[in-house]
C-alpha positions, 0 to 999 in steps of 0.5 A: 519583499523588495529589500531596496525599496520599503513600503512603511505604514506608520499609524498615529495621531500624532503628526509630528511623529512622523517627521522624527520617524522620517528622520530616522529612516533618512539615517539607513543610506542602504535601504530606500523606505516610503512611508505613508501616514494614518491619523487614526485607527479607521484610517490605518485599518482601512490602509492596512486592508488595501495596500501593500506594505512591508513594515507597520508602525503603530503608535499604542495611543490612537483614537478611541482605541489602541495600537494593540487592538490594531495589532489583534485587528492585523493578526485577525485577518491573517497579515504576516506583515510584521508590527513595531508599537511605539509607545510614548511612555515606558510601560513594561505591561503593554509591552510584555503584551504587544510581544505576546500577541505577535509584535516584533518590537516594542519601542518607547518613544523618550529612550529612543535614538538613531542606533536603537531604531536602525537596530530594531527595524534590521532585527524586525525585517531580518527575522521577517525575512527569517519567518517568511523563509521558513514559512516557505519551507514549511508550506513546501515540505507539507506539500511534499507531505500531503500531495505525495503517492506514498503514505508518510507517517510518525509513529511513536514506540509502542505502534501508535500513529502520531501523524500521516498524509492522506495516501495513508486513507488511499493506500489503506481504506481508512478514515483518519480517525480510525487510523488513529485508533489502530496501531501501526501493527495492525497495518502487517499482514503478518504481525511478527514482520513488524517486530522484524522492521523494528529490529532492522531500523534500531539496528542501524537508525535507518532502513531504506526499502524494506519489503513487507506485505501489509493489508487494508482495511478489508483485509486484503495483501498490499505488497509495499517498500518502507523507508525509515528511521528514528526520530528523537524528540526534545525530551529524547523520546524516540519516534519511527519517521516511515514512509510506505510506497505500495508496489501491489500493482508491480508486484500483480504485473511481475506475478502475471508475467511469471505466470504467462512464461509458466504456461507456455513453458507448462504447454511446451512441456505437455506437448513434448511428453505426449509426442514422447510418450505416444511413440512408444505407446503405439509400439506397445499397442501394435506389439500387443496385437500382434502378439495376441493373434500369434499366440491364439491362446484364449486364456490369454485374451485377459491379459491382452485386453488390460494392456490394450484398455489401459493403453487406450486410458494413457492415450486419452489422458495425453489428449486430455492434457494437451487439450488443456494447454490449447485455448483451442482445446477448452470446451466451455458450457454453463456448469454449476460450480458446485457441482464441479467442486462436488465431483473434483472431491468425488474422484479424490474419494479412495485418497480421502477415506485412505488418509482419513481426512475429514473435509468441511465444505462452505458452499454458497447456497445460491446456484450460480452458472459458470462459463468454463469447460467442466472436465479440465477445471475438475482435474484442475481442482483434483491436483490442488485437493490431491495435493492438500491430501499428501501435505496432511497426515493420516487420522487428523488431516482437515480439508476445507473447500468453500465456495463464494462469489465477490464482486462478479467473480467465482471464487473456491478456496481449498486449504489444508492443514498439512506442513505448509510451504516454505517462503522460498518455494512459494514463488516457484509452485506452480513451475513445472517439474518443481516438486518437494515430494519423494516420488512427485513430477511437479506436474500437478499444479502447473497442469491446474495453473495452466487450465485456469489461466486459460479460463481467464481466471487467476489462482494463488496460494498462501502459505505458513509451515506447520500451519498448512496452505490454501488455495485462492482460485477466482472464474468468472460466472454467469448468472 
């Protein structure tokens, strides 16, 4: 709206109305109005939907119709355009209703003068320009509302969703009517972790970057930051204003840089164990020949063949394990995954029946053909089951392994039922060296890590103490 120069409509049947309301606007020097005439409600509609005009007066009586179904008319087809009626006579009931049906005044032609026009038409364009304002405001924050990544919402008390954006579907996999169904509790991974945000923003009235893990709909982990605070209603009742950006994808980048420092530092590590070890190992081997042939006693032959086959057993296991953390050490065949989980439980046998934990298997029956070198994913799943043993107490342990394949990858879980992992040290698992066990080397899980990274594949855990753990490990198969 030019407020120099204003585009009037006037629409009446009564011309001379029109040079009194000319008169009227000549009196305001500091605004510049054009006004233009409609004899009757065909002629004004038809002005109405094809020019351009900042201010429409209406006369109530027109032709075969009247001012206020004009009014309807201009509200139908969606004008903002603000409307004044006039009124020959005073008639309080079409005024009550002109200003109901969206009028910004209502003027009665025989009170009227020069101070209670000026008065009306500033009050009119002042609150259209107020109007026009905020719909511009409005329009701009619902597009920072609707067109922003992250997931906006209000929530009331008791968790349940009075609004969202549609990153709130995107992020989280719902339809809008099932999101309004659920209740914001519904959306943590771990249900007491919304109580924990509760009491952060009452604390305060605001939180900013809070972390937490939710999930979607499938059930899957989102690593997300939310920002909020409380919002109080006209009746004083109290709202949760949230906003939730999802970092899952920083937090996989942040997890897969971890994990290739962890393997070089896993690989560097083996490598200077078995050219320390070896060193030694050799001396014993030579010493015990040697000392062998000197003393030439038969009985003793015994004794020098157990040093000898176990020093052989130690050397072919520092192969074996620096192997691993070569790529150029892994030989890949097509090996049935089953079968190598079946032979990873086999060599655990002795700790399984010594602790007498029972193991509950859920092996997908269909046979799938993995690409993978069978012996280092062997010894990769026995450390995790080994592992799990030790976690569980005797005559109670429960170990379950199953096997499953989702979208064109091989899937294994193990999990135990053992004392679980505190949160802290769920991060550094897989270092090496880093162990909670009296007499552990924390090389076990590094040494698995290390052999399914390079098998291309991807294992994590998941953890809650005195509730157990469980490994996720994913491969990629051939069928």
């Amino acid at each position: 709206m030019n407020k120099n120069r204003l585009n009037i409509l006037f629409v009446s049947i009564f011309k001379d109305d029109l040079s009194e309301l000319q008169n009227y606007f000549a009196e305001i020097k500091d605004i510049h109005f054009v006004i233009d005439w409609a004899k009757n409600y065909r002629i004004g509609l038809d002005k109405i939907l094809k020019g351009n005009y900042d201010l429409f007066i209406i006369n109530f009586q027109l032709d075969f119709n009247t001012g206020i179904d004009l009014l309807l008319e201009i509200k139908q087809f969606g004008f903002e355009t603000p409307v004044v009626i006039l009124n020959n006579k005073n008639d309080g009931n079409i005024g009550l209703q002109a200003i109901q049906l969206g009028a910004a005044d209502y003027l009665i032609k025989e009170e009227l003068d020069y101070q209670k026009f000026e008065r009306s038409i500033r009050y009119t364009l002042e609150r259209a320009d107020n109007l026009n304002a905020l719909k511009i405001s409005e329009d701009k924050y619902k597009r920072i509302f609707e067109e922003s990544r992250d997931m906006i919402y209000l929530s009331d008390v008791s968790g349940r969703l009075l609004d969202f954006n549609k990153s709130a579907m995107r992020i989280f996999g719902y339809s809008r009517d099932e999101l309004l169904a659920i209740n914001v509790s519904d959306l943590y991974y771990q249900s007491s972790d919304r109580q924990l945000f509760l009491d952060a923003i009452n604390k305060t009235g605001a939180v900013s970057n809070y972390e937490v893990i939710l999930k979607n709909k499938a059930g899957d982990k989102k690593y997300c930051l939310i920002s909020g605070s409380i919002q109080r209603t006209i009746d004083n009742e109290i709202n949760y204003l949230g906003v939730i950006h999802d970092i899952t994808r920083r937090k996989k980048a942040e997890r897969e840089l971890a994990k290739i420092e962890k393997l070089d530092a896993a690989a560097r590590l083996i490598r200077s164990l078995a050219h320390e070890i070896r060193n030694p190992l050799t001396n014993i081997i030579l010493s015990s020949e040697q000392l062998k042939d000197e003393i030439g006693i038969k009985e003793y032959d015994f004794y020098f063949e157990i040093i000898n086959r176990n020093s052989k057993r130690i050397n072919q296991l520092l192969t074996d394990l620096f192997n691993s953390s070569n790529p150029a050490g892994v030989s890949k065949s097509s090996c049935d995954i089953n079968e190598v989980v079946e032979n990873a439980i086999a060599l655990a046998k002795d700790r399984i029946q010594l602790k007498e934990i029972e193991i509950e298997r859920d092996l997908t029956n269909i046979k799938y053909q993995v690409f993978i070198d069978r012996a280092q994913i062997e010894i990769a799943l026995l450390n995790i089951i080994i592992n799990g043993i030790e976690a569980m107490p005797e005559n109670g342990g429960l170990l379950k392994i199953k096997t499953n394949v989702i979208e064109n990858v091989f899937e294994i879980t193990i999990e135990d039922n053992g004392k679980g992992v505190p949160k802290e040290n769920l991060e550094r698992l897989f270092e090496p060296y880093f162990t909670s066990k009296q007499n552990g080397l924390g090389l076990g899980l590094a040494s698995s890590q290390t052999i399914i990274q390079l098998h291309h594949g991807s294992i994590d855990v998941e953890s809650e103490l005195g509730k157990g753990t469980k490994f996720i490990i994913h491969l990629d198969y051939d069928m």
